[in-house]
C-alpha positions as CSV (number, residue, x, y, z in Angstrom):
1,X,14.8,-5.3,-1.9
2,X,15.9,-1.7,-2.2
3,X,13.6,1.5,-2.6
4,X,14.3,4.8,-3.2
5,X,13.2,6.7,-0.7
6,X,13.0,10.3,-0.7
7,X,14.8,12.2,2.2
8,X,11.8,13.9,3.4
9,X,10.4,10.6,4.1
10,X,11.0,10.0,7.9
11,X,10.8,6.4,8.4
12,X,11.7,7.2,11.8
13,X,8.2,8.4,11.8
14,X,6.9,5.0,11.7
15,X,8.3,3.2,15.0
16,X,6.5,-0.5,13.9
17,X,7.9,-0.5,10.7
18,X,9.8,-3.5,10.2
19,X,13.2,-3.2,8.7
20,X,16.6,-4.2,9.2
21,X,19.5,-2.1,9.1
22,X,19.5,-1.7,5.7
23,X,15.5,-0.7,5.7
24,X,12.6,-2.0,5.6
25,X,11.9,-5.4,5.3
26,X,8.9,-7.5,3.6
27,X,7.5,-10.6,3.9
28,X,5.5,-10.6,1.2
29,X,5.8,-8.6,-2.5
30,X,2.5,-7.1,-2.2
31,X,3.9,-5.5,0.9
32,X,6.7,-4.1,-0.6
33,X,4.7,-2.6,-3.5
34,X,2.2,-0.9,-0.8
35,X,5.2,0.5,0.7
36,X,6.6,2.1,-2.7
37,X,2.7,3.3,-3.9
38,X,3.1,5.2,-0.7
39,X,6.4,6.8,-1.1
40,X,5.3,7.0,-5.0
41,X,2.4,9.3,-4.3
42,X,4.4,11.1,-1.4
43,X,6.7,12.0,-3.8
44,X,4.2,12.9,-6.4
45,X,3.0,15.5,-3.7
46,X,-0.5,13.6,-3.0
47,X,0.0,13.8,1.0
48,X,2.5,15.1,3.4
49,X,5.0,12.0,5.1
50,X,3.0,13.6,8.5
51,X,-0.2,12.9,6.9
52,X,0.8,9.2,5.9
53,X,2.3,9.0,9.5
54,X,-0.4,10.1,11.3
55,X,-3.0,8.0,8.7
56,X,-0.9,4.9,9.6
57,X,-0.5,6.0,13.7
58,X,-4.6,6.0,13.2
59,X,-5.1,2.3,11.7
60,X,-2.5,1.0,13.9
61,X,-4.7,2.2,16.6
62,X,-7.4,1.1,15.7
63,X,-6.1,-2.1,15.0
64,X,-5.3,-2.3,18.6
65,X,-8.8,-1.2,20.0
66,X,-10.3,-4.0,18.1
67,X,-7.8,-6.5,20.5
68,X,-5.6,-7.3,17.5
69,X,-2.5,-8.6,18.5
70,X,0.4,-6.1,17.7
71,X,3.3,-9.1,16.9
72,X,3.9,-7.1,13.5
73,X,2.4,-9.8,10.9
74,X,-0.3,-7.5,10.4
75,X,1.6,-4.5,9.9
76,X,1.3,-4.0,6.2
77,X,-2.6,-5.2,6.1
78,X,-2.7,-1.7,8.5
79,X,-0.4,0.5,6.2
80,X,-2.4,-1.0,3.1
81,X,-6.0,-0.1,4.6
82,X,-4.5,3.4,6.1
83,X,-3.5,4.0,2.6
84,X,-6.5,3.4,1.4
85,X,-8.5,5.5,3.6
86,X,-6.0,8.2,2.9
87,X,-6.6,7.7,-1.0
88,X,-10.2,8.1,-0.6
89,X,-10.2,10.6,2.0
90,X,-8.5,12.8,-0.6
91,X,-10.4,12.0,-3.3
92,X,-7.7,10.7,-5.4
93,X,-9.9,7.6,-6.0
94,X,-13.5,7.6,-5.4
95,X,-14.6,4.9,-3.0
96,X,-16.4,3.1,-5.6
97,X,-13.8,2.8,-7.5
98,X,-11.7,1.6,-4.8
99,X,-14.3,-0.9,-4.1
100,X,-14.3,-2.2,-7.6
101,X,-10.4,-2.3,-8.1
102,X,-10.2,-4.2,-5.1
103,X,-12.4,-6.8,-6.4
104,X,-10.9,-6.4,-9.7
105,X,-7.6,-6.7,-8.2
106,X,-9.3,-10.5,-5.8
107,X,-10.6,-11.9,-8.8
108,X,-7.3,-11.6,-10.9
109,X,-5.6,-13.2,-8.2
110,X,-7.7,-15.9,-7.9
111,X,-7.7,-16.4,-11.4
112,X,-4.2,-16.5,-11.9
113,X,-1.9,-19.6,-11.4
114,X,1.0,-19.6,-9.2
115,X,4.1,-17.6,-10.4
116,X,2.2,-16.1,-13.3
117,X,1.6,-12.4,-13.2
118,X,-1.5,-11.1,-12.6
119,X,-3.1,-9.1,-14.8
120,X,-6.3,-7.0,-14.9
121,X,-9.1,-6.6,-17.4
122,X,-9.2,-4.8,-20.0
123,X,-11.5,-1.5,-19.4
124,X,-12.8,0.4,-22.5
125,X,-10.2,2.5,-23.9
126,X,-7.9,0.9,-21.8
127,X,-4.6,-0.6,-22.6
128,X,-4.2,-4.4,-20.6
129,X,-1.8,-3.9,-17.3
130,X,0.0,-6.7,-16.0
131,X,0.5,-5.8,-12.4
132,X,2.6,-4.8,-10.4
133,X,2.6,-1.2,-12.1
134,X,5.8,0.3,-12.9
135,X,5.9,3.2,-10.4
136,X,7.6,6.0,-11.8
């Protein structure tokens, strides 16, 4: 998979990330779309890369406080929690809503046979999303 990522973005920044020489590598899709919401709302000017970096730096740590093992399975399950905590310490997304999306997001997925899309509820006033969201 390719991404566009913008030059400001130091991935250099982020010593754990796994990649190859063309990039980063995943392992899983929903690991490559954390990766681009992050560079998405980078770009849109919704934190600094040394804010992401040092929100990431912070999980990782924590991550290894706790005694997790740091053999890089776990690496996106840290950058997706850093970005969340970065989210909501912004308030670009109020925790509660975070909360419910997340759950929103679990019971889609469980719903949803193999191979099939996933797709969220219909809110009030709300067109239905099929996601991933097109990140533009």
């Amino acid at each position: 998979m390719t991404t566009s990522i913008p030059p400001e973005a130091d991935l250099r920044a982020l010593s754990a990330l796994p990649r190859d020489d063309a990039g980063p590598v995943f392992s899983a899709p929903w690991e490559a779309q954390a990766f681009a919401m992050t560079v998405s709302l980078h770009g849109r000017g919704a934190f600094t890369w040394r804010e992401w970096a040092d929100a990431l730096a912070a999980e990782l740590a924590a991550a290894s406080s706790r005694g997790e093992p740091d053999d890089g399975t776990h690496y996106y399950v840290h950058w997706l929690a850093a970005l969340e905590k970065l989210v909501a310490g912004k308030k670009l997304i109020l925790g509660n809503e975070l909360e419910r999306r997340v759950d929103e997001w679990d019971a889609a997925a469980r719903s949803t046979p193999h191979g099939k899309p996933i797709e969220l509820p219909t809110r009030q006033g709300s067109p239905r999303r099929t996601i991933p969201p097109k990140f533009s």
